[in-house]
N, C-alpha and C positions, 0 to 999 in steps of 0.2 A: 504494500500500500504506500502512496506517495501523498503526503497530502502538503498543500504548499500552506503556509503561514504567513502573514504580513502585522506588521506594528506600524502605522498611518501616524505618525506626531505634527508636531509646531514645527521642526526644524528639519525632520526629515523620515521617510520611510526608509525600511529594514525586510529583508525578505529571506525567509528559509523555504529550504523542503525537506520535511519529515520523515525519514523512512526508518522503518524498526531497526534498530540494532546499529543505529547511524547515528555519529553526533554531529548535533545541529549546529550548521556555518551556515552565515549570513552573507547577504551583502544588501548593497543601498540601492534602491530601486529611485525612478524619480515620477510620480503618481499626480498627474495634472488633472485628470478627469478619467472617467469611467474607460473610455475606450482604452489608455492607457496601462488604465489596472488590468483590463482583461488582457493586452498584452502582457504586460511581464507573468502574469501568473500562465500563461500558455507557453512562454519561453521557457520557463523554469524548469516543467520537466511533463513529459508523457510518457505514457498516460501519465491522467489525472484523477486522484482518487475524492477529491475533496477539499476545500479552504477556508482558511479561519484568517478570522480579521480581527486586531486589536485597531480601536480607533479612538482618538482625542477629541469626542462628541459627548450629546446626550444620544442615547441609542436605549432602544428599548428589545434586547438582548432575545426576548421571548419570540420576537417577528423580525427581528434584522432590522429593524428600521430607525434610521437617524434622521431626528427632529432638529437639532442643531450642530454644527460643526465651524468653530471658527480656522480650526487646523488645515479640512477640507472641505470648504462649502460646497463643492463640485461632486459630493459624494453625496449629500443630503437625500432623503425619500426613500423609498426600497429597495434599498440597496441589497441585503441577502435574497430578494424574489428575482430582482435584475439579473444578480450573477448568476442563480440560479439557471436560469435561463440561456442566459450566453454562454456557461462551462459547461451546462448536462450535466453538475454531479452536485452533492451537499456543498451549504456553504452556512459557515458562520460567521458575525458579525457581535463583537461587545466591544463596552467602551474602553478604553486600557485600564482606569482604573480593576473593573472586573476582571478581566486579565490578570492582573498581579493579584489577585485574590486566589483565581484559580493556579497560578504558578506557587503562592503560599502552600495552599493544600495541599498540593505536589510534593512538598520539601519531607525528606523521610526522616526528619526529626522535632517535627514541628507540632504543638499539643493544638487541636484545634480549636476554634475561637479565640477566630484572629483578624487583626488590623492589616491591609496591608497599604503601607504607602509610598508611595513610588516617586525620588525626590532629581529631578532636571531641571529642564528648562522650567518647567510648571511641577503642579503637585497634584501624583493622582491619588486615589483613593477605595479602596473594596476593603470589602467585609466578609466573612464566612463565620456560619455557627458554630458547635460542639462537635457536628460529625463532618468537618471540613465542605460543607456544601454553604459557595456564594449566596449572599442575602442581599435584597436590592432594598428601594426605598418604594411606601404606597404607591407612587407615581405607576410602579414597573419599568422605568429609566434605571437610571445609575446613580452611584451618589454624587455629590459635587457639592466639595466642603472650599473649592478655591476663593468664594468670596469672606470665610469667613474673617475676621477683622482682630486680630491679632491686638495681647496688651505690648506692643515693642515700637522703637524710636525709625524702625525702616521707614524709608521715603513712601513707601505704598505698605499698609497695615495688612492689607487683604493676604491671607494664607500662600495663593499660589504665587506672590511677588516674594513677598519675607523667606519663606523656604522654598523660593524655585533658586538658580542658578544668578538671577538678576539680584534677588537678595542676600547671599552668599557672597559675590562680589563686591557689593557695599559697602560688609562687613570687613572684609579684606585689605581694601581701602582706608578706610578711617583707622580701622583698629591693630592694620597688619596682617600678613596672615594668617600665624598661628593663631594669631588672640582673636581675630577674627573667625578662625572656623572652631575655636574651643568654645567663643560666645553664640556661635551658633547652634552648639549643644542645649543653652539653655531655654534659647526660643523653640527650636525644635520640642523638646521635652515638655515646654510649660504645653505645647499645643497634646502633644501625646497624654498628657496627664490631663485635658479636660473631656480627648476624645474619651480615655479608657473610664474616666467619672459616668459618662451616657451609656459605652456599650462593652463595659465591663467586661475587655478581650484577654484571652491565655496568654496570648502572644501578639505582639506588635513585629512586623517582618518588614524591612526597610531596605529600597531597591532603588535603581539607578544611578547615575554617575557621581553624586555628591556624595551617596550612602556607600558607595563600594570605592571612590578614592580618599575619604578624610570620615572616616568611624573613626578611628584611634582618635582622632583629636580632638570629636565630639561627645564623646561617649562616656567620658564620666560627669559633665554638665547635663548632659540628656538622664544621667541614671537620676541623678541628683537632684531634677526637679520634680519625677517621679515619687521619691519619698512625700510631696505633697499632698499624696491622693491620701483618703480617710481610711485608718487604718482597718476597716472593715470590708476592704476594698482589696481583691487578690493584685498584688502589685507584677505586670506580665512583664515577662521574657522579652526583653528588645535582644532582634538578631537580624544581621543583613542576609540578604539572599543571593544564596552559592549561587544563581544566574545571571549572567552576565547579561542575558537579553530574557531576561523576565516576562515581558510582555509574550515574546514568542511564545514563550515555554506555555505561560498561561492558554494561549489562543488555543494550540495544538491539543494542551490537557480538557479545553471544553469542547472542542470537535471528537475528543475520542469518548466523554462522558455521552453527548448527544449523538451519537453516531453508536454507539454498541448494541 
Protein backbone atom coordinates (compact mmCIF):
# COMPACT_ATOMS: atom_id res chain seq x y z
CA UNK A 1 0.00 0.00 0.00
CA UNK A 2 1.39 3.55 -0.85
CA UNK A 3 -0.57 6.08 0.57
CA UNK A 4 0.85 9.71 -0.17
CA UNK A 5 0.78 12.40 2.87
CA UNK A 6 0.93 16.09 2.76
CA UNK A 7 1.32 18.82 5.72
CA UNK A 8 -0.23 22.27 3.67
CA UNK A 9 1.32 25.36 6.30
CA UNK A 10 1.81 29.34 6.21
CA UNK A 11 5.33 28.94 4.91
CA UNK A 12 5.35 25.80 3.06
CA UNK A 13 4.09 22.27 2.00
CA UNK A 14 5.83 18.86 2.82
CA UNK A 15 5.17 15.61 1.18
CA UNK A 16 5.78 11.81 1.92
CA UNK A 17 4.76 8.54 0.69
CA UNK A 18 3.91 5.99 3.17
CA UNK A 19 4.61 2.44 2.47
CA UNK A 20 4.88 -0.23 5.22
CA UNK A 21 8.08 -1.19 6.54
CA UNK A 22 9.60 2.25 4.86
CA UNK A 23 10.72 5.28 6.70
CA UNK A 24 9.07 8.23 5.97
CA UNK A 25 11.24 11.10 3.77
CA UNK A 26 9.88 14.09 2.77
CA UNK A 27 10.36 16.66 0.46
CA UNK A 28 8.72 20.31 -0.26
CA UNK A 29 6.15 20.38 -2.70
CA UNK A 30 4.87 23.87 -3.95
CA UNK A 31 0.71 23.68 -3.67
CA UNK A 32 -0.88 26.98 -5.59
CA UNK A 33 -4.28 25.53 -6.20
CA UNK A 34 -6.02 22.27 -6.59
CA UNK A 35 -4.93 21.21 -9.91
CA UNK A 36 -1.47 21.56 -8.56
CA UNK A 37 -2.19 19.37 -5.59
CA UNK A 38 -3.58 16.70 -7.62
CA UNK A 39 -0.38 16.90 -9.52
CA UNK A 40 2.24 16.37 -7.02
CA UNK A 41 0.25 13.61 -5.32
CA UNK A 42 0.07 11.64 -8.99
CA UNK A 43 3.97 12.40 -9.29
CA UNK A 44 4.68 10.86 -6.11
CA UNK A 45 4.14 7.44 -6.63
CA UNK A 46 1.61 4.70 -8.48
CA UNK A 47 -0.33 3.23 -7.81
CA UNK A 48 -2.08 5.11 -5.54
CA UNK A 49 -3.52 3.73 -2.46
CA UNK A 50 -4.97 6.62 -0.71
CA UNK A 51 -4.04 10.49 0.83
CA UNK A 52 -4.12 12.25 3.87
CA UNK A 53 -3.87 15.96 4.37
CA UNK A 54 -2.69 17.81 7.34
CA UNK A 55 -3.91 21.51 6.72
CA UNK A 56 -3.51 25.11 8.43
CA UNK A 57 -7.52 25.77 8.40
CA UNK A 58 -10.63 25.28 10.09
CA UNK A 59 -11.60 21.87 8.57
CA UNK A 60 -14.35 19.89 9.75
CA UNK A 61 -12.36 16.54 9.69
CA UNK A 62 -15.79 14.23 9.66
CA UNK A 63 -16.48 15.43 5.63
CA UNK A 64 -13.14 16.98 4.49
CA UNK A 65 -14.36 20.15 4.39
CA UNK A 66 -12.43 23.52 4.95
CA UNK A 67 -14.41 26.53 5.84
CA UNK A 68 -11.43 28.68 6.33
CA UNK A 69 -7.99 28.70 5.32
CA UNK A 70 -5.75 31.73 5.51
CA UNK A 71 -2.54 29.35 4.69
CA UNK A 72 -4.49 28.10 1.41
CA UNK A 73 -7.60 29.98 0.52
CA UNK A 74 -7.38 28.20 -2.93
CA UNK A 75 -8.05 24.87 -1.16
CA UNK A 76 -11.26 26.07 0.67
CA UNK A 77 -14.90 23.87 0.15
CA UNK A 78 -14.77 20.07 -0.54
CA UNK A 79 -11.93 19.50 -0.71
CA UNK A 80 -11.67 15.55 0.46
CA UNK A 81 -15.05 14.83 -2.14
CA UNK A 82 -12.90 16.89 -4.95
CA UNK A 83 -9.82 14.66 -4.55
CA UNK A 84 -11.93 12.09 -4.01
CA UNK A 85 -12.94 12.24 -7.32
CA UNK A 86 -9.81 13.30 -9.36
CA UNK A 87 -7.44 10.37 -7.56
CA UNK A 88 -10.20 7.40 -7.59
CA UNK A 89 -9.02 6.31 -4.19
CA UNK A 90 -9.77 7.43 -0.13
CA UNK A 91 -8.73 10.73 0.88
CA UNK A 92 -8.36 12.41 4.09
CA UNK A 93 -8.35 15.97 5.19
CA UNK A 94 -7.72 17.44 9.04
CA UNK A 95 -6.59 20.60 10.36
CA UNK A 96 -2.61 20.20 11.55
CA UNK A 97 -3.56 20.83 14.73
CA UNK A 98 -5.48 17.38 14.76
CA UNK A 99 -2.72 15.81 13.01
CA UNK A 100 -0.37 16.30 15.84
CA UNK A 101 -2.81 14.97 18.14
CA UNK A 102 -3.15 11.82 16.02
CA UNK A 103 0.86 11.64 15.78
CA UNK A 104 0.67 12.19 19.91
CA UNK A 105 -1.36 8.90 20.08
CA UNK A 106 1.02 7.23 17.80
CA UNK A 107 4.17 7.87 20.33
CA UNK A 108 4.74 4.37 22.08
CA UNK A 109 5.37 5.92 25.37
CA UNK A 110 2.91 8.27 25.79
CA UNK A 111 -0.05 7.96 28.66
CA UNK A 112 -3.10 9.04 26.86
CA UNK A 113 -4.97 12.30 27.52
CA UNK A 114 -3.06 14.40 25.97
CA UNK A 115 -2.35 18.11 24.78
CA UNK A 116 -0.68 18.22 21.73
CA UNK A 117 0.99 21.52 20.58
CA UNK A 118 2.73 22.12 17.71
CA UNK A 119 5.16 25.36 18.11
CA UNK A 120 6.40 27.34 14.37
CA UNK A 121 5.60 29.68 12.51
CA UNK A 122 2.10 29.65 14.27
CA UNK A 123 0.76 27.53 17.12
CA UNK A 124 -1.32 24.51 16.53
CA UNK A 125 -3.23 22.78 18.77
CA UNK A 126 -5.21 18.83 19.34
CA UNK A 127 -6.57 17.17 21.86
CA UNK A 128 -7.06 13.31 22.50
CA UNK A 129 -8.89 11.40 25.42
CA UNK A 130 -7.84 8.57 27.86
CA UNK A 131 -7.97 5.94 25.19
CA UNK A 132 -5.72 8.13 22.74
CA UNK A 133 -8.74 8.93 20.33
CA UNK A 134 -8.61 12.86 18.83
CA UNK A 135 -11.49 15.07 20.47
CA UNK A 136 -12.71 18.04 18.48
CA UNK A 137 -14.78 21.04 19.71
CA UNK A 138 -19.09 21.39 19.47
CA UNK A 139 -18.57 23.13 16.23
CA UNK A 140 -17.03 19.48 14.77
CA UNK A 141 -14.14 21.86 13.31
CA UNK A 142 -10.82 21.98 15.02
CA UNK A 143 -9.63 23.64 17.99
CA UNK A 144 -8.16 27.01 17.60
CA UNK A 145 -6.63 28.42 20.61
CA UNK A 146 -4.22 31.07 18.34
CA UNK A 147 -6.24 34.07 19.32
CA UNK A 148 -6.06 33.40 22.66
CA UNK A 149 -4.40 36.72 24.48
CA UNK A 150 -1.68 35.80 26.55
CA UNK A 151 -0.60 37.76 30.31
CA UNK A 152 3.14 38.71 28.46
CA UNK A 153 4.99 42.09 27.38
CA UNK A 154 5.01 40.57 23.25
CA UNK A 155 4.38 43.12 20.64
CA UNK A 156 1.08 40.90 19.78
CA UNK A 157 -0.52 39.10 23.12
CA UNK A 158 -2.45 36.63 20.85
CA UNK A 159 -1.07 32.81 21.44
CA UNK A 160 -0.05 32.09 17.98
CA UNK A 161 2.23 35.53 17.74
CA UNK A 162 3.87 35.09 21.50
CA UNK A 163 4.66 31.36 20.91
CA UNK A 164 4.88 31.08 17.02
CA UNK A 165 8.56 31.70 15.62
CA UNK A 166 7.64 35.61 15.33
CA UNK A 167 7.56 35.71 19.07
CA UNK A 168 10.51 33.69 19.96
CA UNK A 169 12.55 36.12 17.85
CA UNK A 170 11.41 39.11 19.83
CA UNK A 171 12.44 37.58 22.62
CA UNK A 172 15.88 36.81 21.20
CA UNK A 173 16.30 40.36 20.43
CA UNK A 174 15.75 42.32 23.42
CA UNK A 175 16.79 39.75 25.96
CA UNK A 176 19.56 37.65 23.95
CA UNK A 177 19.29 34.60 23.03
CA UNK A 178 19.72 32.25 25.74
CA UNK A 179 17.74 34.57 28.05
CA UNK A 180 15.41 34.99 25.46
CA UNK A 181 14.54 31.24 24.64
CA UNK A 182 14.87 30.30 28.79
CA UNK A 183 12.08 33.28 29.06
CA UNK A 184 10.32 31.73 26.61
CA UNK A 185 9.84 28.76 28.96
CA UNK A 186 7.86 30.77 31.14
CA UNK A 187 5.34 32.07 28.61
CA UNK A 188 5.01 28.81 27.04
CA UNK A 189 4.38 27.06 30.40
CA UNK A 190 2.18 29.93 32.14
CA UNK A 191 -0.09 29.16 28.60
CA UNK A 192 0.22 25.17 29.23
CA UNK A 193 -0.75 25.60 32.92
CA UNK A 194 -4.04 27.28 32.11
CA UNK A 195 -4.64 24.93 29.04
CA UNK A 196 -4.17 21.71 31.58
CA UNK A 197 -6.59 23.83 34.50
CA UNK A 198 -9.78 23.35 31.59
CA UNK A 199 -8.72 19.97 30.11
CA UNK A 200 -6.95 18.39 32.79
CA UNK A 201 -4.37 16.29 30.08
CA UNK A 202 -1.68 13.05 31.04
CA UNK A 203 0.59 14.54 28.89
CA UNK A 204 1.32 17.75 27.06
CA UNK A 205 3.57 16.53 23.69
CA UNK A 206 5.25 19.45 22.16
CA UNK A 207 6.26 19.54 18.34
CA UNK A 208 7.84 21.49 15.72
CA UNK A 209 10.99 23.58 15.13
CA UNK A 210 11.10 25.67 18.30
CA UNK A 211 10.00 22.52 20.48
CA UNK A 212 12.77 20.19 18.88
CA UNK A 213 15.62 22.97 18.59
CA UNK A 214 15.75 24.83 22.15
CA UNK A 215 13.71 22.37 24.82
CA UNK A 216 16.83 22.21 26.96
CA UNK A 217 16.72 25.88 27.34
CA UNK A 218 13.03 26.10 27.92
CA UNK A 219 12.33 23.55 29.87
CA UNK A 220 12.98 24.17 33.33
CA UNK A 221 10.99 27.71 33.15
CA UNK A 222 8.04 25.64 31.22
CA UNK A 223 8.33 22.95 34.21
CA UNK A 224 8.39 25.76 36.65
CA UNK A 225 5.33 27.56 35.93
CA UNK A 226 3.41 24.38 35.92
CA UNK A 227 3.95 23.83 39.70
CA UNK A 228 1.16 26.73 39.49
CA UNK A 229 -1.67 24.49 38.66
CA UNK A 230 -3.88 23.41 42.18
CA UNK A 231 -2.48 20.88 43.70
CA UNK A 232 -5.46 18.74 43.16
CA UNK A 233 -4.62 18.94 39.76
CA UNK A 234 -2.55 15.79 38.03
CA UNK A 235 0.50 17.83 37.11
CA UNK A 236 1.27 16.05 33.15
CA UNK A 237 4.26 14.95 31.57
CA UNK A 238 5.71 17.67 29.03
CA UNK A 239 7.72 15.75 26.22
CA UNK A 240 8.67 16.75 22.62
CA UNK A 241 7.97 14.58 19.93
CA UNK A 242 10.49 11.86 18.57
CA UNK A 243 8.83 13.25 14.94
CA UNK A 244 10.45 15.30 13.11
CA UNK A 245 7.55 15.80 10.76
CA UNK A 246 4.73 15.38 13.18
CA UNK A 247 2.04 16.47 11.06
CA UNK A 248 3.00 13.73 8.46
CA UNK A 249 3.01 11.12 10.99
CA UNK A 250 -0.28 12.32 12.35
CA UNK A 251 -2.10 12.47 8.72
CA UNK A 252 -0.96 8.80 7.74
CA UNK A 253 -1.93 7.57 11.48
CA UNK A 254 -5.77 8.90 10.66
CA UNK A 255 -5.81 7.50 7.19
CA UNK A 256 -4.84 4.11 8.51
CA UNK A 257 -7.54 4.51 11.65
CA UNK A 258 -10.34 5.55 8.88
CA UNK A 259 -9.27 3.29 6.35
CA UNK A 260 -9.12 -0.34 8.24
Amino acid sequence: MAVVVLDIGGSSSRLAVVRPGQQLQSATVKVTDRASLVRAVRDATSPLDGVAISLAAFVDSEHGYVRMSRAAPELVGELEADLTRSLGCPVVVLNDGEAHAYAASAMPDVEHGTLAISLGTSVGFGLTDRHGCPMIPCSGENWDLGEWKLDTRASSPEAWWALGSSGLKELEQTMGSDRGRAHYGYRLGSFIERLSAVFQPRTVVLSGGIARNHWDAFKANLRGELEQLPKHFTRPRVMVSPYPEAALIGAAEAFARRNN
